[in-house]
C-alpha positions in Angstrom: -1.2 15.3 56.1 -3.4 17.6 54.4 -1.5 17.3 50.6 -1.8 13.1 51.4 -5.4 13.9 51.9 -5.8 15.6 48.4 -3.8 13.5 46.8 -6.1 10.4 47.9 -9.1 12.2 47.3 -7.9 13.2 43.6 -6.9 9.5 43.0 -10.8 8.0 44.4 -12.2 10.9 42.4 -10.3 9.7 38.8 -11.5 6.5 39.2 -15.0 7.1 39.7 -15.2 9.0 37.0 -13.1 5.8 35.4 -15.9 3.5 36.5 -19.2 6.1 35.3 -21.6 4.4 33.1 -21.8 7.3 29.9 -23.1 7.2 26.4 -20.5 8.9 24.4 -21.3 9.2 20.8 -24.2 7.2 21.0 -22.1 4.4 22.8 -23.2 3.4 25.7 -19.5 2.8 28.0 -17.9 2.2 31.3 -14.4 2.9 31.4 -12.1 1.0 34.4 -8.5 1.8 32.8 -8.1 5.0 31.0 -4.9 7.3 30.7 -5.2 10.6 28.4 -2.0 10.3 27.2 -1.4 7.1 26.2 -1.8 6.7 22.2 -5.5 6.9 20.3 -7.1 4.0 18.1 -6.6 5.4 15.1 -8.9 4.0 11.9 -7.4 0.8 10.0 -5.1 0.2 12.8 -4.9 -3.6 14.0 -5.4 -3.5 17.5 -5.0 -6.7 20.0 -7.2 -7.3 23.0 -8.6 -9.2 25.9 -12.6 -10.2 25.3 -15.2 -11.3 27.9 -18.7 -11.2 26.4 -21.6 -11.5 29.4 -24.9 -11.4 29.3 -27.7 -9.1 31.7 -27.2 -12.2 34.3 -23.8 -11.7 34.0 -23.2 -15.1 32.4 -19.8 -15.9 30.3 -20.7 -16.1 26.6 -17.0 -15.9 25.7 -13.4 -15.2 27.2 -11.0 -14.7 25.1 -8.2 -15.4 28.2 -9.4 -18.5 29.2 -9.3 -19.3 25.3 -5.1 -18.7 25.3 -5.6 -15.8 22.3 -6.3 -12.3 22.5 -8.2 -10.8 20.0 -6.8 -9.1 17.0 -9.1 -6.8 14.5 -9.1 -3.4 12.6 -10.2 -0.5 14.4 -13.8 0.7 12.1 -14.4 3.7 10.2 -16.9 5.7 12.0 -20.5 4.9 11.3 -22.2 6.6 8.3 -24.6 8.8 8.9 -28.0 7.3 10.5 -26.7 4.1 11.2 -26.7 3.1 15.0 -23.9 4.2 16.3 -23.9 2.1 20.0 -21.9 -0.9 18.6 -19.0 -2.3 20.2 -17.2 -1.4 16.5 -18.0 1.8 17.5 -17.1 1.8 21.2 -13.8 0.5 20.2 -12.7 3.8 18.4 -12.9 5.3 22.0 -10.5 4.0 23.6 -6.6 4.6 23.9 -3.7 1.8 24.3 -3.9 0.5 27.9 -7.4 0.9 28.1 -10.0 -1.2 29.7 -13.4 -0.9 29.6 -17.4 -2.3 29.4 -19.4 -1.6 26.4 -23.1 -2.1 26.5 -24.5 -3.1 23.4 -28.5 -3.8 23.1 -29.7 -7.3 22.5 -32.4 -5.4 20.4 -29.8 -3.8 18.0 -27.8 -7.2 17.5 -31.0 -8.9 16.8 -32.8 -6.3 15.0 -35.4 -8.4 12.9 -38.5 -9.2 15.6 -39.0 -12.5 14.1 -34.9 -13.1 14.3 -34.5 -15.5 16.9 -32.2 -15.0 20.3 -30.7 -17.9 22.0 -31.9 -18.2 25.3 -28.8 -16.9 27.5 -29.9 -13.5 26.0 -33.6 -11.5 26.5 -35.0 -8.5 24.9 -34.7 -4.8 26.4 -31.1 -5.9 28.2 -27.8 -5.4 27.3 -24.5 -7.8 26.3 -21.8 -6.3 27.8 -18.2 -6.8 25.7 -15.4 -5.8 28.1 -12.4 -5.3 27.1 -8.6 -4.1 28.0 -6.9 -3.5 24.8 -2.8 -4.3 25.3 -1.3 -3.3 21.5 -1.8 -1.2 18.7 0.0 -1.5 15.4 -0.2 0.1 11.7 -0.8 -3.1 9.2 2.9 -2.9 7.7 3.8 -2.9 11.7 1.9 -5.9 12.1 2.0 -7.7 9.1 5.8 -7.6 9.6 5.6 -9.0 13.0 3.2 -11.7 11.6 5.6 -12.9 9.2 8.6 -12.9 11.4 6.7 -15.0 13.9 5.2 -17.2 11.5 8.8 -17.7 9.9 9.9 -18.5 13.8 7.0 -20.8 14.3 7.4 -23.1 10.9 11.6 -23.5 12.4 10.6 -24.8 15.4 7.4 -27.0 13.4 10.1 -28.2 10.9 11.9 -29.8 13.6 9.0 -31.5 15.5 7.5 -32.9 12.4 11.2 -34.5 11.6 11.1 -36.3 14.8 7.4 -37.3 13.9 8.0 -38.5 10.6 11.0 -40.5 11.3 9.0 -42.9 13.0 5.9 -43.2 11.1 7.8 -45.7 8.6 6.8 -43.7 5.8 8.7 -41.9 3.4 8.0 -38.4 3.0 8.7 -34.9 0.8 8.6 -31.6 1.8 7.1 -29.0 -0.6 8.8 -25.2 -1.0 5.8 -24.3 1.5 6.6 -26.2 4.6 3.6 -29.4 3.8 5.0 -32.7 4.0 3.7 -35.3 1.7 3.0 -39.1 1.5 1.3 -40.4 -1.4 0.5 -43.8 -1.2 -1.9 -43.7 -4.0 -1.4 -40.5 -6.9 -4.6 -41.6 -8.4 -5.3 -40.8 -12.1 -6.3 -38.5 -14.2 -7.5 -34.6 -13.4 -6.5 -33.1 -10.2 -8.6 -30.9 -7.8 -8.1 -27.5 -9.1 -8.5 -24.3 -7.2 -12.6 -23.2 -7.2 -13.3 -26.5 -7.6 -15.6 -28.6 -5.0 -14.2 -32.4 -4.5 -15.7 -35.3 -2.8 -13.1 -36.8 -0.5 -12.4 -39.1 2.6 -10.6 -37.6 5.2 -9.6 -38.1 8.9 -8.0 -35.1 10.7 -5.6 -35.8 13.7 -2.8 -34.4 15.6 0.3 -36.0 16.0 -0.6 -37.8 19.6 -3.0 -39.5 17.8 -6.2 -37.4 18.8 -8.4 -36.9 15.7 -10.3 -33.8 15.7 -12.4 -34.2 12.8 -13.0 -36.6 9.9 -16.0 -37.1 6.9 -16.8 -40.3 4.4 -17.6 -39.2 1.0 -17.8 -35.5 2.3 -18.2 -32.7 -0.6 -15.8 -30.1 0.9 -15.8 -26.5 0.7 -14.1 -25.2 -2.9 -10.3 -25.4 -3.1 -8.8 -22.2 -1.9 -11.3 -21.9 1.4 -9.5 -24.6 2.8 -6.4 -23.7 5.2 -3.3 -23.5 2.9 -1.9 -26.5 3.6 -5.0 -28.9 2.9 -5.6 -26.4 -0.5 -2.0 -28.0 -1.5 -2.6 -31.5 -0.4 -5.6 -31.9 -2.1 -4.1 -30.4 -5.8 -1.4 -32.9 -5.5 -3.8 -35.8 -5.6 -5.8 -36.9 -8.7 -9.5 -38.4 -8.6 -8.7 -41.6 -6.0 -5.7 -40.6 -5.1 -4.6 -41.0 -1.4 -1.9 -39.7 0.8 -0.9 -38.4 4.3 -0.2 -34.8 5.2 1.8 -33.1 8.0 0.7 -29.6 8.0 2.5 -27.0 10.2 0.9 -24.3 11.7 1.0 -21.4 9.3 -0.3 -23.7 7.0 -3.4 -24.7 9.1 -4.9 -22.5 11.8 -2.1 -20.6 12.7 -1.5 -18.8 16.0 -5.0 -17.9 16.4 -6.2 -21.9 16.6 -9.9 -22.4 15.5 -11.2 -23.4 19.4 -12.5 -25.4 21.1 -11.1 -27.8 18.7 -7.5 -26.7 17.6 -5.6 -24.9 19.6 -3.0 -22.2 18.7 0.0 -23.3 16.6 -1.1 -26.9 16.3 0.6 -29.2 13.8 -2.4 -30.9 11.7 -2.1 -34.8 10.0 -4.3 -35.7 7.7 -4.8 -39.1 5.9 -6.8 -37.8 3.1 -8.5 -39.3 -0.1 -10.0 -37.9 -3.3 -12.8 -39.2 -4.7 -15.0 -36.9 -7.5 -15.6 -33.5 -8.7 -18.8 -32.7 -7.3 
């Protein structure tokens, strides 16, 4: 009875130390998952994780789980010297694989200039809390490799749907070496958007039930080449009034990641597109 005893009291001990508010090089942190030996963040890694922001009133500003995508980014270089060091960058490089945990970061420091103005879910002289429970860590080759492999996985299984799609539209279509499927009823004339290069254009942006998520009338874009893949293509196979409709798969568009609240992860992107000027 005695060694059950210890062993309970040695567990409720661990996690109340687990669950201590600290400031460990100058981040402040509350750690609810921790285990010693599982593997360290290490700098330049890609790591993947869970995200709930909140504010003081413990309001949801974001949640990554609710959102159907974890997070991925690089774990930082540590701070240089005399920067502040209690930013969630920074309390990233604390933690191990398997790890969950609260890190308090200042609405002061994210909003340092006083005349900088805070949206009213947050107030002065509190804190945003990020919490997070990282699930993978990887080395880039590790994860660029995996990328590819399911990005490769993901256009097999978009190739297919958008062949069943097509079919019935009662258009004929091409598909480029990239995966974009083409219908140009109109090639226009003369030069073709070229990559740097902003363009006037009409566009609407659906998905293939129908549901348009976005479109623009005699909207000057953003240059070729900070446009998803996909639309960069469509758009330098047209001349000046030249119109056509694009599929675009997934790894062309948004990807695995989505862009919410408007596209969601792997989501196959039509657009009925036409060129107008060089702007």
């Amino acid at each position: 009875m005695r060694k059950q005893l210890a062993v309970i009291f040695v567990a409720a001990l661990a996690l109340a130390s687990c669950n201590k508010v600290e400031v460990v090089e100058g981040v402040k942190i509350q750690k609810h998952e921790h285990d010693d030996s599982a593997p360290k963040l290490k700098e330049g890694d890609v790591i993947t994780f869970d995200l709930v922001i909140k504010n003081a009133a413990d309001s949801i500003i974001k949640d990554s789980r609710k959102e159907g995508n974890a997070i991925q980014d690089l774990v930082p270089a540590a701070p240089i010297p005399g920067a502040f060091k209690g930013t969630f960058e920074n309390g990233l490089r604390l933690l191990s694989v398997g790890d969950s945990a609260t890190i308090f970061v200042p609405v002061d420091s994210l909003f340092k200039d006083a005349q900088q103005q805070i949206p009213p879910f947050l107030k002065r002289g509190t804190d945003v809390r990020f919490i997070v429970k990282i699930k993978k860590s990887q080395t880039r080759a590790e994860f660029e490799k995996e990328m590819k492999k399911l990005a490769d996985q993901q256009l097999g299984k978009d190739s297919k749907t958008i062949d069943a799609y097509v079919a019935g539209l009662g258009k004929k279509f091409t598909k480029t070496a990239t995966g974009l499927y083409v219908s140009i009823s109109n090639p226009g004339a003369g030069e073709s958007p070229k990559m740097g290069e902003s363009w006037e254009v009409n566009y609407i942006g659906s998905f293939l039930d129908g549901k348009e998520f976005d479109k623009g009338a005699a909207v000057t874009l953003p240059p070729v080449g900070q446009l998803v893949p996909g639309f960069n293509e469509a758009m330098m196979l047209l001349k000046k009034g030249g119109k056509g409709t694009f599929v675009i798969p997934s790894s062309l568009g948004y990807g695995a990641q989505g862009a919410a609240p408007r596209i969601p992860a792997n989501a196959i992107l039509v657009f009925e597109l036409e060129v107008l000027s060089k702007k």
